[in-house]
C-alpha positions in Angstrom: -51.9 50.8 -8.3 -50.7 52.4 -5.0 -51.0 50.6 -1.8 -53.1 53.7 -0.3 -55.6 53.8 -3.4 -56.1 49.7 -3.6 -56.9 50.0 -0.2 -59.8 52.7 -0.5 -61.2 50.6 -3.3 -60.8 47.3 -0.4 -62.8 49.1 2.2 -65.4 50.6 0.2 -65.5 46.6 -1.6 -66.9 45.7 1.7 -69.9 48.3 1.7 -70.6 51.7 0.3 -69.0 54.2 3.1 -68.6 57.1 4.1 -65.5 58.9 5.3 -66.3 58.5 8.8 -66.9 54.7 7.9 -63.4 54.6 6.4 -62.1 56.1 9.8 -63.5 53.6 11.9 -62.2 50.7 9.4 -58.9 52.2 9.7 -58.6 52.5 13.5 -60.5 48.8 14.4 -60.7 46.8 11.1 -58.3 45.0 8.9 -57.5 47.5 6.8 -55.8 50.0 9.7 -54.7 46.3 11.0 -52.8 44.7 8.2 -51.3 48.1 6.7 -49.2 51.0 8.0 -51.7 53.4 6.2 -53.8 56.2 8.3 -56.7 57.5 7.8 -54.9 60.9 7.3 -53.4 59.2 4.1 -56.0 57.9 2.4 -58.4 60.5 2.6 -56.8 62.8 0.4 -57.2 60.1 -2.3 -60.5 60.2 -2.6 -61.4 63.0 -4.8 -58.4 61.6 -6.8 -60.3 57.7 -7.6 -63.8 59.7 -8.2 -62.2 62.4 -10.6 -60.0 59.0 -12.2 -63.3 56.7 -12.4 -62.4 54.1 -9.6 -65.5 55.2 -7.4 -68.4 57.5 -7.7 -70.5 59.4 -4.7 -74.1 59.4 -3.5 -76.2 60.6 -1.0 -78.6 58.0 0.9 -80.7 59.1 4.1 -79.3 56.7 7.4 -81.6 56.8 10.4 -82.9 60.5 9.6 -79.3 61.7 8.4 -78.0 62.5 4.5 -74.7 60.9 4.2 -72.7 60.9 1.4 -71.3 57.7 0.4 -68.9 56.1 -1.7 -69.3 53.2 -4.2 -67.1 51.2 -6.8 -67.7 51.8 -10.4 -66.8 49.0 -12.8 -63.6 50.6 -13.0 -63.0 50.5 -9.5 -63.8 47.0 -8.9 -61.8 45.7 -11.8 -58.7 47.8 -10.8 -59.5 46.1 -7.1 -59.2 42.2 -9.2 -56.6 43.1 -11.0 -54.2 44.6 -7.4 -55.5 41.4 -5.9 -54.1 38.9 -8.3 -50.8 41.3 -8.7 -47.8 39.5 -6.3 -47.4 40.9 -3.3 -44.3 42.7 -1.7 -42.4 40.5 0.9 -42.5 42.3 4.1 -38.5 42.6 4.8 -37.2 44.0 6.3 -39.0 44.0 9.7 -40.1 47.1 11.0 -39.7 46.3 14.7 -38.3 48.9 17.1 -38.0 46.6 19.8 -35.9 43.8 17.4 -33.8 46.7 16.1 -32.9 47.9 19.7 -32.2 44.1 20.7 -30.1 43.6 17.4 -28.2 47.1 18.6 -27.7 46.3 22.6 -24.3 45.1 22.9 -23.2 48.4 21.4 -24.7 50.6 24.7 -26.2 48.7 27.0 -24.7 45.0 26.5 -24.0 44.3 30.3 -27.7 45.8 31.1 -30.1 42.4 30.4 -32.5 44.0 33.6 -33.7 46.8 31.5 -34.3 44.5 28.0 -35.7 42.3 30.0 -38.3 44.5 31.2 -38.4 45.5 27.7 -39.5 42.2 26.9 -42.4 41.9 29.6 -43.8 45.1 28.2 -44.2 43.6 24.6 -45.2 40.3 26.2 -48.3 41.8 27.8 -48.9 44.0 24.9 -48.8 40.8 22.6 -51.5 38.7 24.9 -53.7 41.9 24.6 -53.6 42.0 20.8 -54.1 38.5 20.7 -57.3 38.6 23.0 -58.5 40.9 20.7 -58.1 39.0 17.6 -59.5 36.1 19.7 -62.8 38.3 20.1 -62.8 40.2 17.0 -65.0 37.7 14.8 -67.4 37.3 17.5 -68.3 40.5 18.1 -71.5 40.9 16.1 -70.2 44.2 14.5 -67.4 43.3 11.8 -67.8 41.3 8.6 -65.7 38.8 8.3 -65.5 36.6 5.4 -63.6 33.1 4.7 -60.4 35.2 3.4 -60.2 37.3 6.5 -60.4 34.8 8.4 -57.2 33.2 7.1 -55.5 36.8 7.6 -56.7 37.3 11.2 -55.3 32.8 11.8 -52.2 34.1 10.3 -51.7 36.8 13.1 -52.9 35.0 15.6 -50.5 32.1 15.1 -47.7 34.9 14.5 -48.6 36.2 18.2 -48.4 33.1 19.4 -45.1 32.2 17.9 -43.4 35.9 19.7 -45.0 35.4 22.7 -43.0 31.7 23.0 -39.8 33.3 21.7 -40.3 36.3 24.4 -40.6 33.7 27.0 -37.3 31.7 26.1 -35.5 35.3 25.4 -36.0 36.3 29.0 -35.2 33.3 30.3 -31.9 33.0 28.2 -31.2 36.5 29.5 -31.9 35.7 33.4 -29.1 33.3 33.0 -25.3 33.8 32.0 -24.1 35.9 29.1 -23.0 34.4 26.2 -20.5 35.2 24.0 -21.2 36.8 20.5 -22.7 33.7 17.8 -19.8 35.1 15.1 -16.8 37.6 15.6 -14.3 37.3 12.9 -13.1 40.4 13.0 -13.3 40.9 16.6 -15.3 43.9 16.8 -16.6 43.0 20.3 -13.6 43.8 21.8 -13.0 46.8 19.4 -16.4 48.3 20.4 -16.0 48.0 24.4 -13.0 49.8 23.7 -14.3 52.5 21.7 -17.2 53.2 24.2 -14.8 52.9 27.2 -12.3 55.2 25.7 -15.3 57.8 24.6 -16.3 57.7 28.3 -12.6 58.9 29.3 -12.7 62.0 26.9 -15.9 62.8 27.9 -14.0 63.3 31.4 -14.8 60.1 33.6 -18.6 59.8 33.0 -20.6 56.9 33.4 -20.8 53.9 31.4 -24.4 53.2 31.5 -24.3 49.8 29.3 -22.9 48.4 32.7 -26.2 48.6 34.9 -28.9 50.1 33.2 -29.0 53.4 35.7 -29.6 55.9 33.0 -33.1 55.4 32.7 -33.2 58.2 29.9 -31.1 56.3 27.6 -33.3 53.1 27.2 
């Protein structure tokens, strides 16, 4: 089963919903939390699981308003079981933009630690908010939460916690002296100053950025 179709079938597990419902789960609930799905992407998919037998429709009356909602059938909630108990897909590699830039700095920016470093602070404060969140999100008298996603929502929080220690020893390793590369066998330090440097010359003297971090438009 796709990952976009299981997760219909996850969200509607929780309570018949509507479309709107979906929406919200997607943009504050675990669903939008622990997956790189949209709303945009999964709505497509639902005219697909009625037409296939996963789910079926209904109209109920909500506070003076016709709805129409969606429900498992026996289908739907077996083909749920059965994704649950399937393994699970290792999540490597990392989809990180900031790890893939820091993994990539020595190339253009390696004598610029100021503007990585500010880099770092950004995702530091961005962490503590998502952390306060997930601090506050099973007491706010709004989501279910059972014992199971309560494990999910420990594991992220100890994740957090875990970056927000290693941000905190990155920027202090990079306030202090450079270091050397871990491995270099083949020298390719050296090799790639000099490529850059010698780029720099044919391009007729420009600057070399990865020197003080001036070029604000290349971070």
């Amino acid at each position: 089963m796709q990952l976009v179709d299981a997760t219909i079938l996850g969200m509607i597990s929780g309570y018949p919903g509507s479309g709107y419902d979906m929406k919200i789960e997607m943009e504050k609930g675990g669903a939008g939390f622990f997956s790189a799905l949209t709303f945009g992407s999964i709505y497509p998919r639902l005219k697909a699981l009625e037409q296939d037998g996963y789910i079926e429709t209904f109209e109920a009356d909500t506070q003076g308003r016709k709805r129409r909602l969606h429900e498992l059938t026996a289908k739907g909630w077996q083909a749920l079981a059965d994704w649950l108990a399937s393994p699970s897909t290792y999540p490597i590699p990392t989809r990180d933009e900031l790890l893939l830039k820091i993994s990539l700095w020595s190339g253009a920016r390696g004598e610029d630690r100021a503007t990585l470093i500010e880099h770092l602070r950004l995702r530091r404060d961005e962490s503590l908010a998502l952390l306060e969140y997930l601090r506050e999100w099973p007491r706010n008298n709004y989501s279910y939460i059972s014992e199971y996603g309560m494990i999910a929502i420990s594991y992220m929080r100890s994740r957090l916690e875990a970056e927000l220690v290693w941000n905190e020893e990155t920027i202090a390793q990079l306030e202090g002296p450079p270091r050397g590369p871990a491995q270099d066998p083949h020298g390719l330090a050296a090799q790639q100053r000099a490529r850059r440097e010698a780029a720099f010359r044919h391009a007729g003297g420009g600057e070399d950025i990865s020197k003080d971090g001036s070029d604000d438009e290349l971070t």
